[in-house]
Each structure stands twice: as structure tokens, then as C-alpha cells.
N, C-alpha and C positions, 0 to 999 in steps of 0.2 A: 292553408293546412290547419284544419286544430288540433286542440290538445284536450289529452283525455283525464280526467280527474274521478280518481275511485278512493273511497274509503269504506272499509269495513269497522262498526262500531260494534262494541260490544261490551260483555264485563270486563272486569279486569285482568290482562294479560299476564303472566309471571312474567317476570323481568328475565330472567333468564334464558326465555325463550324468544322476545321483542324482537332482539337483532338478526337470527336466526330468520325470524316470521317475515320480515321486510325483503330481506334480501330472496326470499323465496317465494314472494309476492311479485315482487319485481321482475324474475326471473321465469316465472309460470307464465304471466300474462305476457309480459315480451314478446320469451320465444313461443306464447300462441300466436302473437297477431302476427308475427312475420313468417311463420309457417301457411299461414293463411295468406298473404302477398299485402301486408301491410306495414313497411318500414315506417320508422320514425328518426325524430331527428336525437332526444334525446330522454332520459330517465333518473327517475329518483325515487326512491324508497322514504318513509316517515312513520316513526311510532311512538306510540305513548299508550300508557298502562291501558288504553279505553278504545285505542283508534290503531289500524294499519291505514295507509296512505300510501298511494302511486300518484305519481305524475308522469304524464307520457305528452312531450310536446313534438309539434313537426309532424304529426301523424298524418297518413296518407287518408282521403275523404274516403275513399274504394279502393279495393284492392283489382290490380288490371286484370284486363282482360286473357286470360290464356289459350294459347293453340295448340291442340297436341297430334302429333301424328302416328297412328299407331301403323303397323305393316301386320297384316293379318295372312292366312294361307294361301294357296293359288284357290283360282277362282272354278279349276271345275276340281274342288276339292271335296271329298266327303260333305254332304250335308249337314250332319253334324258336327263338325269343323267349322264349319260357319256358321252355324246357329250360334257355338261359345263363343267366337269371336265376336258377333254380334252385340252378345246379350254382357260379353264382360268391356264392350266400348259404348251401351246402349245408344244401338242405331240400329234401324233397321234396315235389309239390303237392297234399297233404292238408294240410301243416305253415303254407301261408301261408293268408292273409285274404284275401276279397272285399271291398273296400268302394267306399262310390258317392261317387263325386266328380263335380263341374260336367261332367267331360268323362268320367263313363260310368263302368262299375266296371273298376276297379284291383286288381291283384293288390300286395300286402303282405306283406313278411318284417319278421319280429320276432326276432333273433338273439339269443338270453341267453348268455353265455360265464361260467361260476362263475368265483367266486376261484378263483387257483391260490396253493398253499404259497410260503409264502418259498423255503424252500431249496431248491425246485425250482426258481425264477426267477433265485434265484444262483448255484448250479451254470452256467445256460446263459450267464448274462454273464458269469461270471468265465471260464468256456472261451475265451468269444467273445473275452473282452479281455485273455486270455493271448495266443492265435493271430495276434491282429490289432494286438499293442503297438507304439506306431511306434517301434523305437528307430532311431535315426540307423544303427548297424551293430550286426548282429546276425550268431548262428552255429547251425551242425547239431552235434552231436556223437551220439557212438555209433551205432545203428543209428536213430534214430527220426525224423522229420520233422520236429519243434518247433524253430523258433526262438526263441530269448533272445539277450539279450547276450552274456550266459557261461553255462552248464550248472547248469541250474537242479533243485537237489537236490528240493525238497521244499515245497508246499503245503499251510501251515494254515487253516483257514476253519471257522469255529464260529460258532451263533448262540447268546447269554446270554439269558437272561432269569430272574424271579424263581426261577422251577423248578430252574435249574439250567443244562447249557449240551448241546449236537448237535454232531456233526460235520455237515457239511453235505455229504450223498450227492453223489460226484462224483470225477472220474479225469480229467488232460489228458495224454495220450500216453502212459498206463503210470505216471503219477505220482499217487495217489491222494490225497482229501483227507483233511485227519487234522487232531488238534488238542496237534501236540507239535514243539517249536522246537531250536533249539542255540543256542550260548550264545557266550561268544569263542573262538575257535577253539584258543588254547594256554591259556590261561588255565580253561576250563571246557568241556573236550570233552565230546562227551553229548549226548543228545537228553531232554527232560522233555517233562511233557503243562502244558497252559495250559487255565484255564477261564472268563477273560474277560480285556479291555484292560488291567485295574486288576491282574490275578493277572501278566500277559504280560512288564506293563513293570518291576513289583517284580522279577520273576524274572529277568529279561535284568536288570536291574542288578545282581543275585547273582551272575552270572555274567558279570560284566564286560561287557555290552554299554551304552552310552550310547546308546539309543534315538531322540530327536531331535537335527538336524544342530545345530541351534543351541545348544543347551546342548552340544556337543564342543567349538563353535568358541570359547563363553565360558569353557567352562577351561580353553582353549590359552592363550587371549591371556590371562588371570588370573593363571594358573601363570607361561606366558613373563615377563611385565609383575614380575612379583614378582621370578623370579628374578633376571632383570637387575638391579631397583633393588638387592636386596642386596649387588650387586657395582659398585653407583653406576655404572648402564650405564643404556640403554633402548634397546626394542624398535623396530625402523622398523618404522612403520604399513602393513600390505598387508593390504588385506583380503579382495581376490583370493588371494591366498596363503593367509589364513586359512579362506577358504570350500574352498579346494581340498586341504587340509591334513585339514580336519573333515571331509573324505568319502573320506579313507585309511587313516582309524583308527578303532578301535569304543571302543577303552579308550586314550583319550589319556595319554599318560606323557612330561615336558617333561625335555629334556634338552638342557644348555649346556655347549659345547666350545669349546675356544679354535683360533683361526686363527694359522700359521704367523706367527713372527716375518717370515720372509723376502719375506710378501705382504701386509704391514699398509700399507706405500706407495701397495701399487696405487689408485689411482681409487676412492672409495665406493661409486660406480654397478658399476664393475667388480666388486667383490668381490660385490655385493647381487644382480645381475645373475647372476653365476657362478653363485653358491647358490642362486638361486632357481629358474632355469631347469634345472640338473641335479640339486639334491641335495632341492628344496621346503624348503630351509633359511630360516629369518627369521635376518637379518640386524641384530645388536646392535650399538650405537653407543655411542661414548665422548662422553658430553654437554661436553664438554670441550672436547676434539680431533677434534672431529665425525668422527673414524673408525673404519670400522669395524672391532671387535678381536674379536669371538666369533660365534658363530652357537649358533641353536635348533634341533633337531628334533625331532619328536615320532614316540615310537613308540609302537608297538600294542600293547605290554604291559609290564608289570613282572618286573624280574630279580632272583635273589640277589643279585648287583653291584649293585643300584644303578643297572645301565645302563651300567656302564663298559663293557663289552664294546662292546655297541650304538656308544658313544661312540669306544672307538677307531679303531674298525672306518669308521665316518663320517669323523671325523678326517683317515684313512691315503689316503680318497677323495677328498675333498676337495683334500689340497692334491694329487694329481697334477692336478686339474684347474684347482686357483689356479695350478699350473706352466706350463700351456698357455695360460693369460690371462696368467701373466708376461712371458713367449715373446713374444705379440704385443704385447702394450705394449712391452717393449724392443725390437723389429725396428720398432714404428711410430714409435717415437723416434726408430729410427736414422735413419730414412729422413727426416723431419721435419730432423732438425741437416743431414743431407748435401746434401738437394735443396730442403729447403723444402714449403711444402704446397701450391704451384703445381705443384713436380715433382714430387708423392705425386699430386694431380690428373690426371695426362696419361695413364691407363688408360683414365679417364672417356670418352677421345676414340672407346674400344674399346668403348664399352657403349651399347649403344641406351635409349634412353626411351622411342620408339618409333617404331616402322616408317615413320611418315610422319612424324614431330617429329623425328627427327633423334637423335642422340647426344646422352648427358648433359653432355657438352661444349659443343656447338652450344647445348643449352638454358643450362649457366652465361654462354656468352656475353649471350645473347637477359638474362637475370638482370640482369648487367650494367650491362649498357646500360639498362636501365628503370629499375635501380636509381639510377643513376645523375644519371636525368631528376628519379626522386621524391624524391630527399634534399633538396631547398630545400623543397620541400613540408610535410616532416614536421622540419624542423629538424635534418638530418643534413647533416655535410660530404660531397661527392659526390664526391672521390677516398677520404673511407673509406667510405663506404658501396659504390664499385666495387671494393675492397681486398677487403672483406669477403663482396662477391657470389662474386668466382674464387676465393676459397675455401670457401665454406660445404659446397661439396658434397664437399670432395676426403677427406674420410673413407669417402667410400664405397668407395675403395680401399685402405683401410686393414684389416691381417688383423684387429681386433679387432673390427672393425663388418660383419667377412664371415662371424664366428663369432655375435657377436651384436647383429642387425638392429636391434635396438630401442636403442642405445647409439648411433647414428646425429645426430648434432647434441653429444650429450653429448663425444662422442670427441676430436668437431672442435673442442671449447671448450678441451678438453687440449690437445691439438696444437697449436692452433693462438699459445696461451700459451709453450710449449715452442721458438715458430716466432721468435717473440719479437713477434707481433702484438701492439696496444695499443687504447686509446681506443675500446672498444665491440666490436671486431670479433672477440674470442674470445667475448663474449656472444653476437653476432649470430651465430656460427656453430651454436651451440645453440638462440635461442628465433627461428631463421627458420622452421620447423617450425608454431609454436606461432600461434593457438591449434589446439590440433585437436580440440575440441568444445566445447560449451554450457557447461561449468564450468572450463574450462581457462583459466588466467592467459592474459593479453593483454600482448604485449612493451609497454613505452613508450619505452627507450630508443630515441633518435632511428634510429641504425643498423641497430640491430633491425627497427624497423618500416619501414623502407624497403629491408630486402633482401625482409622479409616479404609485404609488399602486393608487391613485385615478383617474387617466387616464384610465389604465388597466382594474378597476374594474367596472368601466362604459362603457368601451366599455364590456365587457364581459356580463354585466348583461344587456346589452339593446338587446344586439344581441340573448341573450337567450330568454328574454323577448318576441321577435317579433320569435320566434325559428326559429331564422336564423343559426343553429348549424353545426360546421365541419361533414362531413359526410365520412368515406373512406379515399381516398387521396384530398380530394376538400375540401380545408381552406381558402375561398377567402378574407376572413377576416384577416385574419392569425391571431385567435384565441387561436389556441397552443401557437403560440409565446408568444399572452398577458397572459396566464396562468402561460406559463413558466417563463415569466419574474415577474408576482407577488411572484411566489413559490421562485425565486431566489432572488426579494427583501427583503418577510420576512424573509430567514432563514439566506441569510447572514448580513444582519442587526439585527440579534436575535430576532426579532420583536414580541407579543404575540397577534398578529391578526388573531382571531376566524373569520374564513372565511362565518360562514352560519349569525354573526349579521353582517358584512359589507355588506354583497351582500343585506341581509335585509335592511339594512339602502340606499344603492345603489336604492333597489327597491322602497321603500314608504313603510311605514306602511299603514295597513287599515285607519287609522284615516286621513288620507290626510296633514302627516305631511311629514318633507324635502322634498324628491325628489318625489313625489306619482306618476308621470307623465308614468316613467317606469310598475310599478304597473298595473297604468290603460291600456300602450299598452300592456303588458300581459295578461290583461281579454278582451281588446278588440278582442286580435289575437284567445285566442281562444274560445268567442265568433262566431268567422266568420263574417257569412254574416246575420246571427239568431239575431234579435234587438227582444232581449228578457231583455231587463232594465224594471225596474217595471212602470205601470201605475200609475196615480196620486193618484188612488184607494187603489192601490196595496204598496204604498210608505208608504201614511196615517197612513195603517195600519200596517206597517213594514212587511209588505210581498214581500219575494226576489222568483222570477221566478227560477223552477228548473235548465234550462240553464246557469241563471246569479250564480247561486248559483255553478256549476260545473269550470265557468270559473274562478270564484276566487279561487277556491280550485285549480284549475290548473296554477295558478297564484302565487299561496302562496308554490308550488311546487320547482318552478325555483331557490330556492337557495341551496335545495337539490341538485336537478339535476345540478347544476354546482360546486357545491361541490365532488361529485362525479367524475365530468369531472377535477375536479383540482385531486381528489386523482389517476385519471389515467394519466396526466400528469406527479405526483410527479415519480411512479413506471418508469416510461421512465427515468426519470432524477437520481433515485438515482439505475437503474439499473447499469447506466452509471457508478458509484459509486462502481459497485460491490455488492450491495446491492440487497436480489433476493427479486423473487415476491413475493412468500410466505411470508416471514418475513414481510413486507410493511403489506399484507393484515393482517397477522394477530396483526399487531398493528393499523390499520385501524379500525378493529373490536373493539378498546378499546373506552371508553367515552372520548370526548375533543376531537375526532379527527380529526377536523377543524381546532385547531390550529396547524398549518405546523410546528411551529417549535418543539410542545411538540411530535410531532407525529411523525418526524426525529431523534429526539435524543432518542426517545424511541428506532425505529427501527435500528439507530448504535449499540444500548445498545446490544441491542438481537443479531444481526449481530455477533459482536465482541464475545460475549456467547458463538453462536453455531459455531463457529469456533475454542471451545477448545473439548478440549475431553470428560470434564465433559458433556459441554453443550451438545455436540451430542447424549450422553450417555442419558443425560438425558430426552432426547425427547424419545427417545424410552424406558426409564421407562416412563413414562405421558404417552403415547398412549398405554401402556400396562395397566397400574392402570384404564385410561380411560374407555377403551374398557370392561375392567371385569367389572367395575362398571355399566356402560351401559346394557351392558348383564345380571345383576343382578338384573338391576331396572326397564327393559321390562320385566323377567320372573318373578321375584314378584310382582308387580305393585306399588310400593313402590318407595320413593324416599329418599336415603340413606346421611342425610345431618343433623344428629340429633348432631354427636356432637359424636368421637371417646374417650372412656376412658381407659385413661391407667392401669388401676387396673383389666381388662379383658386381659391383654395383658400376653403372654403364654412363650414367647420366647423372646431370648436377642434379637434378630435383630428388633424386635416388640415394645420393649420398648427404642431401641437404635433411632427407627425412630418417634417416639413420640417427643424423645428429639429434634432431629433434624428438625423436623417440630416447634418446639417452638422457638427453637432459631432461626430457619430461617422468620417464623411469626415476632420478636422480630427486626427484620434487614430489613422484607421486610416491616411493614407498615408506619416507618416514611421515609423510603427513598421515597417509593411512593407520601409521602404526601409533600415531598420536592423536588420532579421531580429527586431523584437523581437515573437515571436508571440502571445507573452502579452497584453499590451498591445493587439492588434489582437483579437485574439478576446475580449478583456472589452469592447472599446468595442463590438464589433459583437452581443456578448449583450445591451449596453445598450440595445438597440433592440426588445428583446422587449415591454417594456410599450408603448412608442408605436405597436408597430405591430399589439398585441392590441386595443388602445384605437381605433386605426385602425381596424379590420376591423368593431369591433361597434357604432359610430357610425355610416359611412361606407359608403353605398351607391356601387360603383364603376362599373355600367352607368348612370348620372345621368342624363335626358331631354335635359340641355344637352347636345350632343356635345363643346362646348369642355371642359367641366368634367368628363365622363367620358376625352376624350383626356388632359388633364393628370392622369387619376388612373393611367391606365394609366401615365404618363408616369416617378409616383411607383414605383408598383411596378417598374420597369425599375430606378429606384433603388437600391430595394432590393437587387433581383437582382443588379446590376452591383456594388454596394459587398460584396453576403453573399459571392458570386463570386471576389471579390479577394481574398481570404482563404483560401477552400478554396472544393472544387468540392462545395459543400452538397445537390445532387441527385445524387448518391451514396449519402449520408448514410441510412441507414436509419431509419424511425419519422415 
């Protein structure tokens, strides 16, 4: 069998698109050739800033032979009838069969299609999957038609086997295939011919190519990692950086320069931030003095210097651009000692958040003010935690955090230290932000997490408020995130925040107290365009217009409806957990279930239950007691919940589950009433044997009606005690 070896050379690829382009290479040609009846054994993708690469070994030489049978009309069918069948099996009506079936004779085509050659089957998918490659942006050059990313020199495509190896017959716009590559561009100018994967990759290493991205990326960080330590430094970890680095260079070559005396001061995020975003420099650190004193970059080739050139040259660039980071740290200082970071804030006033929320201003107030409510909550004093709200945002006026976005909280931590702020609130101005994903640290400082859950919880109730809601996959808000991050602030701070009074206080009460603002853009919105507010008439008299009267109620809705959006959130996040869906809803189904954390530790409780044997057991006694009960109290019309006595009871297992119902009642109502769910959902597993024991004893339709009401009586028991716990007809299984 051979293997087939393609490479697509060209300029140079962004890097950011490399990994993408491979796996989509791979994934084109593939599934053509097996569409076509050419399996293989196995595949691989390769990139580098100049070259995409496939390897497809085990390939089949031809793809087989096929036989197809069509069944076409009866045979004294319309003429025409048989002309289309014909001409859509191309055969002509000597070429098909008569044959007799129940319903008469039938005309039949038997279609044989031979194997076709491999390289005639790759020629047409690799055309197809050159023409049709999705890159995100692509271009024309010179005279011809083809799109690529960048101007695509040269297609190799060969198939090996023991014999020896083929070009594979074939041309895309003038570019013919061939089986000869290039090498590093300075390093090894030149075209050579290749005669299989194993000749490809030896070669490109001869000539300075590093063929896969990940062994580039592993002797960046090697090299970098080393050199640092000899200079008792080390490398800050980015590994963003390192994948984008490994797809800029074909022959990685690590070079360490030092940063200006005059910007070793600045910020470590600043300095690491500077370099990164304009020079893709990794930032070296003094284990010491945690700051950073040199940087790495890596070039794409080897000099008689050594690289010094490369190096001052980097150098000479770098600091005019640590000069302009200087610039803004010393002007945001100034402004900081002169005005403070209330008077750096009051641009804020100038800048929308948006079109219907109001200015970033209007929204620090709204911050505020909530923040201010949740600081007893979370163990935060609430004039600093209000301290700490009318400022968190005021870096966004700041020239360092207008040059770079992402330094945004970081800046405000500076500043705000600089302001001579204390006691939490230069933290809280950095991790109010935070978390902002699934693996992202979770603030605990008190301050912290009570400007945070009041950040979150305003942007969520505004955006609801004006129903600007995720929809699908379109979160332009990234509204999940601030859900997610609420749910992961209350429950790993243990927090006891009942979601539907915050969003209510977030909103405005009717009475036009705290924040009413939100409130009223929710009865505006859905209002519309209908200016149905009451006349002066109509005010007098305390008469509210049907309209207005709907839009409040739709108004007074939104903390529901985002309640709901947090309880679909949490199911993602504690699925993640292990925790299934079922379980979730049917402790969703219980009262309190706003509070995320009474409502989590319920559902581990259950979790942990039904993953013993009792607890599995005992769900399928509960859906059985259920079910009969149910079926008992639609055909009598009766609702059986008076109250089972045990002095009607006939049989030991009858009077053994009585017991056991008591003692389980006796175990599950102070634990409930002390949240301890552990302890309620083990005493309510313990009821698995007495009520197995029950069921295969104990006939429940009884001929005495007395003694079959009191059984029904019993099972209501059950229901009502399993019930009290979680909502077990949820429960799947």
C-alpha cells in the first residue's frame, strides 16, 4: 500500500491561522479520498510559517470496484419512464434486466463502476481542497484566479511505496504537481526533490526547517528556560505566546537582551504586556525581585554574531516603545496625586456602556449602590466596599489602559495604591473582573467579592432588563460568563445570596427606591413604541392603562427569568462536576432555590445517595409507591394523604415500614431544618430495604378497603417524606 505525501508551500502563513489550516488539510483530503473508496491506514497534519504538510500512510492503490443495482419501472411502462431511467443509470435498454416480481416484470440496472487509480482520485481532491480551503481571509495575486492565504509558490504530492515513489499527475491554476521542496529560506535557499515522509523530514531538518509546530515550541521554552536560569532568572509562563512564537519561525534561534535601566520601575504586567503585544517577546523575571529585567526573542535563523545584530536591533525598538508605556504611567500618576481616581473617573460620565444602560458612570453608580447593600453579606465593610465600587472602573480613563485593554483592573490596582487607597480596595479594583472563566481564580477577599457579584449582577439585570439576552451561540455580552462567575463567586465563598431578592434590589422596587432606573428601562422596553403612561385624568384617579399595567408585570418578571438563566448556567457548571441533570432539576424543584449555595449542596447530597446502592434502589421503590398511588387517586378520585395507621397493618413488613418511616421522619426533619443534607438523604436511603421488603410481601389492592386505604395511606408516606428531600420524580432510572 503507499503513502501519500502533500505539501502546500507558500508565503508566510499567520500563525494564528497554522493550526486551524492543518487540521483542515487533513480533514478535506481525508474525507475526499474515502468518499471516493480509498481508506487508509493513518494521518497527520504539519505546519510551519511557509509549508502545510499531510501524510497519509496505508493508502489503498485503487479504490474498488462497485456494483450497484438500481430497480427501475415495470417494463411495459410508459416510454418515457424508461427513457429517465435509463439515461439517470446511463444504460441503454439492451444493457438492463427483465425480471418477474409479485407485481409483474420489472426493468433492472446493474451499474459496475471499476476501481479508479489512486493518483487520479488525489489529483481531484487535492484541486477540490486547494479551491475550496476555508481560510478565514484569503488573497488573488498576479494574474490568476486561486485563492490562498498568501501566494502560494509550489505543490508537492507524491505517492511511496516499496517500488519506489510518482509524482501525482496534476496542476491548480498553473502550479503543477512535483515532488521537490525548499528549505529555510536564508539559511538553505534551493529547491531539492523528496521521495517519501521519512527522506521529507531528514531533509527539511538539513536545511533548517523544524517540521512540527510542537517540537519548535519545545525548544523555545528549553532554550529560553535554560538561558534564563544561567543568568538566575526565569521565564514568565505564556503559552499563548509560545504557540504563536512556534508558528513565526521554521529554525528557532533563542536570544536574551536586557531592558533599559530607565523602565525596570515600570509595572511587571506593563513591561510583559509592552513586549508581548508588540515585539512577541517573553518576558524574564528576577526570582528575587519579581521584576521584570530582560526579555527573549526568538529568531528564524542563525548569524556570524551570534545574533547580536538581531539583538540590538530588538533592543533599540523596544525601549522606544517602553518610552511610550513610560509616558503613560507617569501622566496617569500625575493625574492620580492631582485629582485622585474619582477625578481620573469623570470621562466615564462621557462614555456610554450602552445605548439604553446608560453611561459608565450611571453604571459605577448603579455598582455602588448594590455593592454597598452586599458587603454585610459577604463580610465586607460597606463604606469600603462603596469606596472601592466608584473606583474600580476609573482606569478606563487612564492613557495606559486606552493603549492596552487588557491591563484594565491591573492598572486600577496601581493607581489606586499610588491614590493612597487601603484595606482591600486596590485589590478589589483588579479581581472585580475576575472570575472570567471555568479555571480562573475566584476573589475571597470580602471587598473583592462584593464589588464583584455587584458588577456581574448589574450588568446581568440591565441587559435582561432592556432583553438584550444570549440567544444560541451569540453572547455578545458574554453574559454566561457573568452568570458563571456569580454562581462561582457565591458557592466558593459559601455565600447565602438568594438570587431572585438581589436581582430585585438590582432592579428597583416599585416604590422608586435604590436603583428603580433598571426597573423603569424594563417597563419601558416592553412598552415599545405604545406611550400608554396614564393621563393626568387617569393618574388622579389611580388609573394605570392596560398596556402600562402589562409592561410592569413584564417588568416584575426579569428576576424570574434570570433566575432561571442562572439555574441553566449552574447545570452546565456542576455537570462539569459530574453532577447530572436530573439530580440539579430535581433539587431545583425544592423551595429556596435561588440560593445557589443551599441548592448545590443539596444536589451533591443527592448526587453522592444515588450513587450508592441503597439510593439507586431506592428510587425505583419511590417511582413504584408513586406510580400505584397516582393510579389509585385518578381511579378513585380521592386524594390519599390522611394519615397511614399502624394498627390496620396485617403484616410484619407493613408494620416494619411504619417503623422505619418514623425513624426516618425523626432523622429527616431536623436535618432539613439545619441544611444538613447529608444526614437527610442517608436516613431517607435507609428506607430502601423496608420498603423492598414492603412491596414483595404486601399486596396493596387488599379486598378489605380499610386495609387497602391505609396502604395507600402508607405510600403517600413515603411520597411525602422522599418529596421533602428532593423532587425524586425528576430523578431518572
Amino acid at each position: 500500500m503507499p503513502d501519500l505525501l502533500i505539501e502546500l508551500f507558500s508565503e508566510e502563513i499567520p500563525a494564528r491561522m497554522q493550526k486551524r489550516a492543518g487540521e483542515d488539510l487533513q480533514k478535506l483530503v481525508t474525507n475526499g479520498l474515502v468518499e471516493a473508496g480509498l481508506t487508509y491506514a493513518s494521518a497527520a497534519a504539519f505546519t510551519t510559517p511557509r509549508r502545510l504538510t499531510l501524510t497519509v500512510e496505508g493508502l489503498l492503490d485503487q479504490s474498488p470496484t462497485t456494483r450497484e443495482e438500481r430497480k427501475g419501472p415495470k417494463a411495459d411502462a410508459p416510454e418515457k419512464a424508461i427513457e429517465g431511467f435509463l439515461r439517470g443509470a446511463g444504460l441503454t435498454r439492451d444493457q438492463v434486466e427483465t425480471r418477474e416480481t409479485p407485481k409483474g416484470n420489472v426493468l433492472f440496472a446493474v451499474i459496475e463502476k471499476p476501481g479508479r487509480p489512486a493518483a487520479d482520485i488525489i489529483a481531484e481532491v487535492l484541486e477540490a481542497t486547494i479551491r475550496n480551503f476555508p481560510w478565514p481571509k484569503s488573497m488573488r495575486w498576479g494574474s490568476g484566479a486561486l485563492k490562498w492565504v498568501r501566494p502560494l509558490h509550489s505543490i508537492l504530492c507524491i505517492l511511496t511505496d516499496e517500488a519506489g515513489h510518482e509524482v501525482v499527475p496534476g496542476d491548480v491554476d498553473g502550479i503543477t504537481f512535483s515532488d521537490t521542496t525548499e528549505g529555510h529560506r536564508f539559511m538553505a535557499p534551493g529547491r531539492f526533490p523528496i521521495t517519501s515522509f521519512d527522506d521529507y523530514s531528514a531533509k527539511l531538518a538539513r536545511a533548517h526547517v523544524v517540521l512540527d509546530a510542537s517540537e519548535r515550541a519545545n525548544t523555545i521554552w528549553n532554550d529560553a528556560t535554560n538561558a534564563a536560569f544561567a543568568n538566575g532568572l526565569e521565564v514568565v509562563e505564556d503559552k499563548g505566546l509560545l504557540a504563536e512564537v512556534a508558528g513565526l519561525v521554521e529554525w528557532p534561534v533563542i536570544l536574551m537582551g536586557k531592558i533599559g535601566d530607565a523602565f525596570l520601575d515600570l509595572p511587571p504586567e506593563v513591561l510583559q504586556t509592552s513586549m508581548k503585544e508588540h515585539q512577541k517577546f517573553f518576558s524574564v523575571r528576577n526570582t528575587k525581585t519579581g521584576r521584570i529585567e530582560r526579555f527573549i526573542t526568538v529568531a528564524n535563523r542563525e548569524t556570524a554574531d551570534s545574533g547580536a545584530t538581531i539583538l540590538a536591533g530588538n533592543e533599540k525598538v523596544l525601549s522606544a516603545r517602553l518610552a511610550d508605556a513610560k509616558f503613560f504611567w507617569e501622566n496617569d500618576l500625575r493625574t492620580v496625586r492631582e485629582v485622585g481616581l474619582e477625578g481620573m473617573a469623570k470621562p466615564l460620565a462621557d462614555v456610554t456602556f450602552h445605548n439604553k444602560l446608560g453611561s459608565q458612570a450611571e453604571r459605577v453608580a448603579r455598582i455602588e449602590a448594590l455593592a454597598r447593600e452586599l458587603a454585610p453579606v459577604v463580610g465586607a465593610k460597606p463604606d469600603l466596599a462603596a469606596e472601592a465600587a466608584r473606583i474600580v472602573k476609573a482606569d478606563l480613563a487612564s492613557e495606559m489602559v486606552y493603549e492596552f485593554p487588557e491591563l484594565q483592573g491591573i492598572m486600577g490596582k496601581y493607581y489606586a495604591k499610588a491614590a493612597g487607597h487601603d484595606d482591600g480596595v486596590p485589590e478589589a479594583c483588579e479581581e472585580h473582573y475576575s472570575p472570567l472563566g471555568p479555571s480562573d481564580d475566584v476573589p475571597t477577599a470580602p471587598v473583592s467579592v462584593a464589588v464583584a457579584l455587584a458588577d456581574k449582577l448589574d450588568t446581568l439585570t440591565g441587559f435582561w432588563a432592556i432583553d438584550e439576552k444570549p440567544t444560541g451561540s451569540k453572547d455578545p455580552f458574554a453574559l454566561r460568563r457573568a452568570a458563571l462567575g456569580v454562581i462561582r463567586l457565591v458557592l466558593d465563598n459559601s455565600a447565602k445570596l438568594p438570587i431572585l431578592t438581589w436581582v430585585t434590589k438590582a432592579m428597583g422596587n416599585p416604590n422608586g427606591e435604590f436603583a428603580p432606573e433598571l426597573r423603569t428601562l424594563a417597563i419601558e422596553e416592553a412598552l415599545g413604541a405604545t406611550a400608554a403612561f396614564p393621563s393626568e385624568e387617569e393618574e388622579a384617579a389611580g388609573i394605570i392603562p392596560g398596556p402600562l399595567q402589562d409592561a410592569m408585570a413584564a417588568a416584575d418578571r426579569v428576576p424570574t427569568d434570570l433566575l432561571a438563566f442562572f439555574h441553566d448556567r449552574l447545570k452546565v457548571y456542576l455537570r462539569d462536576q459530574g453532577i447530572r441533570h436530573d439530580i440539579i432539576d430535581a433539587c431545583i424543584a425544592m423551595p429556596n432555590n435561588d440560593d445557589l449555595t443551599l441548592l448545590v449542596k443539596r444536589a451533591r447530597a443527592l448526587s453522592e445517595t444515588l450513587a450508592t446502592d441503597d439510593g439507586e434502589n431506592l428510587i425505583q421503590g419511590f417511582k413504584r409507591a408513586n406510580n400505584i398511588l397516582t393510579q389509585a387517586e385518578e381511579a378513585d378520585g380521592v386524594e390519599y394523604s390522611y394519615g397511614a395507621d399502624i394498627k390496620f397493618a396485617e403484616e410484619p413488613q407493613e408494620t416494619a415500614l411504619f417503623e422505619a418511616l418514623d425513624t426516618a421522619e425523626a432523622k429527616i426533619a431536623p436535618a432539613m431544618e439545619a441544611q444538613d443534607f447529608t444526614t437527610a438523604m442517608q436516613a431517607m436511603a435507609s428506607l430502601r430495604g423496608p420498603i423492598d421488603a414492603f412491596f414483595e410481601a404486601v399486596q396493596i389492592n387488599a379486598e378489605n378497603q380499610t386495609v387497602r386505604r391505609n396502604r395507600l395511606n402508607l405510600l403517600s408516606r413515603i411520597r411525602t417524606l422522599c418529596l421533602s428531600v428532593a423532587d425524586l420524580t425528576k430523578v431518572e432510572g
